[in-house]
Every structure is written in C-alpha cells, then in structure tokens.
N, C-alpha and C positions, 0 to 999 in steps of 0.2 A: 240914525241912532238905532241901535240893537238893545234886544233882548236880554236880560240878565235869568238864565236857567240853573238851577240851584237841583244837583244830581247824586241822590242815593246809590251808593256803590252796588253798581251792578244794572242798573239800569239802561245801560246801553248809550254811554256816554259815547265811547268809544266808535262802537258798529254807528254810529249816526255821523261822528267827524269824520270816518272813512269813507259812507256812502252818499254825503253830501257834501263834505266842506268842499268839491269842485264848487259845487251849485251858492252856496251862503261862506261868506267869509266867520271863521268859526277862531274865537281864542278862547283858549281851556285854561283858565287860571288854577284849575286842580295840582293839572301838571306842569305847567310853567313857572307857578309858585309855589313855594315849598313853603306850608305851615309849620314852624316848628311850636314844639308843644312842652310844656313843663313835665315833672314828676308824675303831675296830677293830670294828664292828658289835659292838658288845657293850653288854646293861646291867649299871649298877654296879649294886653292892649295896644303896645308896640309892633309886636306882629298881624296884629287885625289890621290897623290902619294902612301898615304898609301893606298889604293884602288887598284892601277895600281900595286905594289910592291906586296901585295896578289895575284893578279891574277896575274903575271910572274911568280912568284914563284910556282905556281897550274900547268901551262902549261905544263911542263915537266911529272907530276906525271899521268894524266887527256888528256883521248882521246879526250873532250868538254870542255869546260870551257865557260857559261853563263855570260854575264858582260850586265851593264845596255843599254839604245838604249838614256839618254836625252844627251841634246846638251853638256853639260859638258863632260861628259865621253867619246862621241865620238870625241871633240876637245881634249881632252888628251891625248888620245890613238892615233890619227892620231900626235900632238906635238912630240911626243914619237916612231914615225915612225915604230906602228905597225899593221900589217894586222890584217884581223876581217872581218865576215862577217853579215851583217846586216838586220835580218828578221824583214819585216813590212809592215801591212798594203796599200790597195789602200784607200783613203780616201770616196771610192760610201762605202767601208762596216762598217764606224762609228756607225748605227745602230745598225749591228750586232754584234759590240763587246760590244759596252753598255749593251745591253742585255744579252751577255754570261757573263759582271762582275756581272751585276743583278743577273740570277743565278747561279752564284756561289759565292753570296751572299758574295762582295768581302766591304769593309768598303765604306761607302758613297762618304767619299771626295774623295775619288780616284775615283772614279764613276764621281763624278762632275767634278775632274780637267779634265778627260777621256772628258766628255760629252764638258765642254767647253773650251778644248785645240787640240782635234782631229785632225781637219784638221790643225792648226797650226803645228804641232808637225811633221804629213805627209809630211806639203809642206816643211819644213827646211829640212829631210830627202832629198826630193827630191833634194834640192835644194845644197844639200853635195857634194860639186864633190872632195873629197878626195881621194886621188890614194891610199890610204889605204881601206879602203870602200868600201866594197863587195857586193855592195846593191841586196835584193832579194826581190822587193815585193809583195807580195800575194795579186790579184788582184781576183780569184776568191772565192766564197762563198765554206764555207767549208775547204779551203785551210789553212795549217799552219804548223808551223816548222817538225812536226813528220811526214806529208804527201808529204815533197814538194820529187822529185827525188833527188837534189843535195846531202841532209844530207842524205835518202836513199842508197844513192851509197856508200856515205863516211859508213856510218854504215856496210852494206854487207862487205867494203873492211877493215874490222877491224877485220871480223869475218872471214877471209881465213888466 
C-alpha cells in the first residue's frame, strides 16, 4: 500500500516523478484526473468522489500516489478519513515559486491565480488542523518534495 502526498503547485511534484518514478511506482492523480470546477472554482461532490474513488483505487497498485493540495480535495479526503501527507510552501518563498512557473513557462492564469491567491492558499494550509493532515512545509529556499529527508527515507526503504 502507498502513500497519499497531497502537492502545492510548485513543489516539485514533477522533478520527483522524473527522478524517481524508475525507483517508486508513482500515480499523479493531478494529471491523470481532471477536476472540473464550477463558476465558483469549486468541485462538486460528484467530482470529488469520482476523484477520491480513482485515487483509492491507485493506492494499492502505487508506492506514491500524488492528489491535489486546494481546500476541496483536502476537505474530502480528511470527510473520508484519510491519511495524506501535505507538501507546501512557507509563504516568505511566493517570489520564488512565481518565478520557477514563469520559467517553466507554466500557462498565465495559473501564474496569476499563483501570484494573487499565495499567501491565501499558505494560510488555510496552515490553518488545517485535520488529524488526517500530514503537513510538511518547506520553509527553506531550494527546498521541495524530491529533497526534503522524510520522502527520502520512505524512498531508500522501498529500495531494500
């Protein structure tokens, strides 16, 4: 059984499936499922489940399994009473992830919602105290999912 990581854009979701998924069998429900969202940026209930019902079903098969970090999908998955653990930003490095979507020349409006929802997004993290909710935030520069020790270790102890 795998790991459910729950990934703040920008966090190096990405640069860790390419430099490990040889090593840890890795499903990205990010990218494999597509949230659709209403008017009000929000998903329904309809699409969580079919969402959360994807990614249970991946758990078993998949040392990682990737699912999204917005308020909806962490209110699901904690409703549904299950563990996850939760990479994300300190809000001093909003700079610097602006800049890493800039280049890697990631589409605009995600840049813009990025640029003017940052610290909002940080502080509701913060402010998550779900006992499901694994929170790890990455407070220094340079720091992110494929560097921090915790997924490190779990890595090493996949490969003994």
């Amino acid at each position: 059984m795998g790991i459910i990581i729950s990934s703040f854009i920008g966090c190096g979701r990405e640069y860790f499936k390419n430099t490990y998924g040889d090593k840890v069998k890795i499903f990205d429900a990010i990218e494999s499922i597509p949230l659709v969202l209403d008017e009000n940026g929000k998903a329904s209930d309809d699409v969580l489940e079919s969402y959360y019902n994807e990614v249970m079903d991946s758990v078993d098969d998949n040392d990682i399994v990737f699912i999204g970090s917005s308020e909806d999908v962490r209110n699901y998955f904690n409703s549904k009473d299950v563990d996850y653990d939760l990479f994300y930003p300190s809000a001093e490095r909003r700079g610097e992830f602006i800049e890493n979507q800039v280049r890697k020349r990631t589409n605009s409006k995600v840049i813009q919602s990025l640029d003017r929802n940052f610290e909002k997004w940080v502080q509701a993290i913060d402010n998550d105290e779900s006992e499901n909710c694994y929170k790890h935030k990455l407070t220094n520069k340079g720091e992110y999912i494929g560097n921090t020790l915790i997924i490190m270790q779990y890595v090493d102890s996949l490969k003994q």
